[in-house]
N, CA and C of each residue as an Amber inpcrd file, in Angstrom:
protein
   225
  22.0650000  34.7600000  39.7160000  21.3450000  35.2770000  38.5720000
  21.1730000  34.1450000  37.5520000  20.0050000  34.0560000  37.2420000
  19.7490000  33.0690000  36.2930000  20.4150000  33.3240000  34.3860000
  20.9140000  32.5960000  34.0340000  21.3510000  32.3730000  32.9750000
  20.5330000  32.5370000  31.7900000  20.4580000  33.1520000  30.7370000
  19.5830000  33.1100000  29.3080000  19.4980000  32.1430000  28.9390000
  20.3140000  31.1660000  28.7040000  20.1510000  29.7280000  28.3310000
  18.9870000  29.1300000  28.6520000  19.1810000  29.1340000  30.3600000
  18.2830000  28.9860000  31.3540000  16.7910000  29.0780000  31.3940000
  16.8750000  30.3060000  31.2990000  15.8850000  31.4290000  30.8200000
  15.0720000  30.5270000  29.5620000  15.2990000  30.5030000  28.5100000
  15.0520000  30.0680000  27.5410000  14.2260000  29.0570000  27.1730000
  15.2990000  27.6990000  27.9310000  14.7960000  26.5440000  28.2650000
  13.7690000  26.3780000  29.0860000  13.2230000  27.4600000  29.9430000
  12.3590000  27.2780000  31.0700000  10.7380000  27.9640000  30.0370000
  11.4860000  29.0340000  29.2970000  10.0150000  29.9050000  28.4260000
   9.6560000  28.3430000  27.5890000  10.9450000  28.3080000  26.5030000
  10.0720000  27.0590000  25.6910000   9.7000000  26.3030000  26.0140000
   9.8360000  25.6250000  27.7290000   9.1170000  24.3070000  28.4450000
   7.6330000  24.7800000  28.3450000   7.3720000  26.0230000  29.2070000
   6.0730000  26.7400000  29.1330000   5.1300000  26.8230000  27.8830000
   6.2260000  27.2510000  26.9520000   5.4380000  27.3710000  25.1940000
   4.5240000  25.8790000  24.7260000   6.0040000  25.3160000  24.9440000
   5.5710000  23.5070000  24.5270000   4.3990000  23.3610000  25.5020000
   4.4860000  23.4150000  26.4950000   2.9530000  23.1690000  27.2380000
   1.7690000  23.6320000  27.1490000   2.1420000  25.2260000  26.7550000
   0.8090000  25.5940000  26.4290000   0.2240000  25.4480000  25.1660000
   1.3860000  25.0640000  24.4570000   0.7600000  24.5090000  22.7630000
   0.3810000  23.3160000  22.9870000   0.5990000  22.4550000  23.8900000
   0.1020000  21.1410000  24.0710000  -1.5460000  20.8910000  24.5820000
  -1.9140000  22.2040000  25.4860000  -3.1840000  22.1170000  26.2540000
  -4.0780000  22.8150000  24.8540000  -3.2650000  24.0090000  24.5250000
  -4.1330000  24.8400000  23.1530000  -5.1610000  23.0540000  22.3820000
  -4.1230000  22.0480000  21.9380000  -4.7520000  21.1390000  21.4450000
  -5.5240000  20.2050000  21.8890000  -4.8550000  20.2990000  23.3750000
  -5.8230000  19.1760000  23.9200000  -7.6750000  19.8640000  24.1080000
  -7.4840000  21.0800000  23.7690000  -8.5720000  21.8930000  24.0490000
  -9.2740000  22.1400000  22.1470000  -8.4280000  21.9400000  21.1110000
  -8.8890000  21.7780000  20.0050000  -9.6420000  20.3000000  20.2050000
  -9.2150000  19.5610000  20.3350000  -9.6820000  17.8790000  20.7850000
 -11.0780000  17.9150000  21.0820000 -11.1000000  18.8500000  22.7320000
 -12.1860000  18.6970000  23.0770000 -13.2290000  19.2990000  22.8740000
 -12.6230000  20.4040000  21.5250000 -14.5070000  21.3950000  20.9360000
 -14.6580000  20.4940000  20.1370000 -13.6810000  19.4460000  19.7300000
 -14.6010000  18.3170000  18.0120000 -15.0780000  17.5060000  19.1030000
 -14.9920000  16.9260000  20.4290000 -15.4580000  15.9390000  21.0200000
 -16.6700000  15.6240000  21.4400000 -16.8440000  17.1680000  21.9980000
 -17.9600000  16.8650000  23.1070000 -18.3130000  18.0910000  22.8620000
 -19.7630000  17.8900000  22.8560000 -20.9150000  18.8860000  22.6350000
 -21.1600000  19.8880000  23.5760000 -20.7810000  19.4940000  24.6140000
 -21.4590000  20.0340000  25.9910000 -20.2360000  21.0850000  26.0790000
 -18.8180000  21.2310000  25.9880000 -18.1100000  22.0570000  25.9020000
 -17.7890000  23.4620000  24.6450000 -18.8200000  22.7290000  23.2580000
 -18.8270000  23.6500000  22.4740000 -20.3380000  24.3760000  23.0940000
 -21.1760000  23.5930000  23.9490000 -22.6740000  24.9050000  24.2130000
 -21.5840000  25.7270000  25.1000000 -20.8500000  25.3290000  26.0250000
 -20.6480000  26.1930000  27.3000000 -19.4010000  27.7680000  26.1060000
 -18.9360000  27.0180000  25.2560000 -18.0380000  27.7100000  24.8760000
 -18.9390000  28.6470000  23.6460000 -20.2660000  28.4220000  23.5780000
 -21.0690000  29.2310000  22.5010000 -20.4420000  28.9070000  21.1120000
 -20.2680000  27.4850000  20.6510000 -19.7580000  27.4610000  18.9710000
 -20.1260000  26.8120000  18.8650000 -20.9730000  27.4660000  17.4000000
 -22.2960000  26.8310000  16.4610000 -21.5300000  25.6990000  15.9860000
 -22.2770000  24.7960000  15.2500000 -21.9070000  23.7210000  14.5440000
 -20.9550000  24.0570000  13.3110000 -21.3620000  25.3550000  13.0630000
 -20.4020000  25.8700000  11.5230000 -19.3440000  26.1930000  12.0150000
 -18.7330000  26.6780000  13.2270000 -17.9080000  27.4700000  13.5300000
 -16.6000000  26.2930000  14.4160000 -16.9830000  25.2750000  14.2180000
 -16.4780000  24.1320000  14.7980000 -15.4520000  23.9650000  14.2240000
 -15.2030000  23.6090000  13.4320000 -14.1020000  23.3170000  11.8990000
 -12.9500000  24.4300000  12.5870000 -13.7370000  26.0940000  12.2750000
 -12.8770000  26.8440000  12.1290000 -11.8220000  27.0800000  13.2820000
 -12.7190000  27.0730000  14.6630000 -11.9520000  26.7890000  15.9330000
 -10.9830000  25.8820000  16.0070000 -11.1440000  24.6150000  15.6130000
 -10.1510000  23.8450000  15.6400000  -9.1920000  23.7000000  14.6670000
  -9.2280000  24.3720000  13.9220000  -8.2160000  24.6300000  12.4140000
  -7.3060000  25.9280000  13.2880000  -7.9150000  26.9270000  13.9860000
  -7.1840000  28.1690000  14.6480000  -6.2030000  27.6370000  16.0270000
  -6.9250000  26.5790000  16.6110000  -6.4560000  25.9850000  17.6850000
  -5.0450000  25.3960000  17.3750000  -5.4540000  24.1140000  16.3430000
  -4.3090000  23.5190000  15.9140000  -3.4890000  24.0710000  15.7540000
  -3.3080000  25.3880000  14.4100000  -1.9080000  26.0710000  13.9570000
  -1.4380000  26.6190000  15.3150000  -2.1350000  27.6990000  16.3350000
  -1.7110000  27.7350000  16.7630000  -1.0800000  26.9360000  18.4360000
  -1.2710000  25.8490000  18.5960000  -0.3020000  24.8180000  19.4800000
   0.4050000  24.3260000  18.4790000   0.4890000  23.9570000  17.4070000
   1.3490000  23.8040000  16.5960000   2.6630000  24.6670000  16.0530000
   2.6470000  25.7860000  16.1090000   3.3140000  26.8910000  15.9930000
   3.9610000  26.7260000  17.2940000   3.0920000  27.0190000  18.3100000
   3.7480000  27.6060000  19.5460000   4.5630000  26.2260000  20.0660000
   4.2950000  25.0110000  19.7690000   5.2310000  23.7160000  20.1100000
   6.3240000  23.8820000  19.3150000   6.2640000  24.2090000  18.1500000
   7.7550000  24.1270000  17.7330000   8.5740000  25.5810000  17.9440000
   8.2300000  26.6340000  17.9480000   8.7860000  27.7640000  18.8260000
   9.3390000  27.0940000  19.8330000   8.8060000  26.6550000  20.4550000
   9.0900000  26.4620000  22.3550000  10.4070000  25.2000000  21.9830000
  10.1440000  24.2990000  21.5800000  11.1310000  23.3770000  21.1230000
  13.0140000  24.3050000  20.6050000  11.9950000  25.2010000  19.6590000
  13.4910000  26.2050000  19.4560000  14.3880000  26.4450000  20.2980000
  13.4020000  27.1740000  21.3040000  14.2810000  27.6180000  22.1900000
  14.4390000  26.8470000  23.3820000  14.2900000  25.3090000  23.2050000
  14.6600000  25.1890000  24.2290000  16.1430000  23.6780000  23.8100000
  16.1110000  23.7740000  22.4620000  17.3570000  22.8820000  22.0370000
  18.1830000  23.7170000  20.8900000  17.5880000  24.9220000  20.9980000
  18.6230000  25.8530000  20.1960000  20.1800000  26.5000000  20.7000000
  21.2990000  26.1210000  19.9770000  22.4330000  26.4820000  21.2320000
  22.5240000  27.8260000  21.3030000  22.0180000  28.8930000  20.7860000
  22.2880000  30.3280000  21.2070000  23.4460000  30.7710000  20.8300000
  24.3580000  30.1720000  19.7260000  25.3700000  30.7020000  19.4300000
  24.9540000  31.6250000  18.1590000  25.6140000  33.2310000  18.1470000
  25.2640000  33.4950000  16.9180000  26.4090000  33.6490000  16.4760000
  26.3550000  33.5250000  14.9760000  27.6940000  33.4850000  14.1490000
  28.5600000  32.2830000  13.9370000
């Protein structure tokens, strides 16, 4: 049986990664044009996507970090 610790360390590896792609995917709606036509976002709406993107891989990287160097002791 796998361990919570375990457990933990394996979700926040996942978190950290997917907050990592969330940005690499903020990156690429300011980059390249051809991914904001396919993704349908106007020129105004550019900013806002990547302001929503950021916080959240940003959020979700340091969550995932929590739990994955947090010792789980309570008290």
């Amino acid at each position: 049986m796998i361990r919570i610790g375990k457990a933990a360390s394996i979700i926040g590896g996942i978190q950290c990664g997917l907050g990592g792609l969330v940005s690499v995917v903020a990156f690429l709606i300011y980059a390249s044009s051809s991914i904001r036509d396919a993704l349908a976002i106007t020129l105004e709406e550019v900013y806002l996507h990547i302001f929503l993107f950021l916080v959240f891989g940003i959020f979700s990287i340091f969550s995932g970090l929590l739990l994955i160097y947090g010792d789980g002791s309570e008290g």
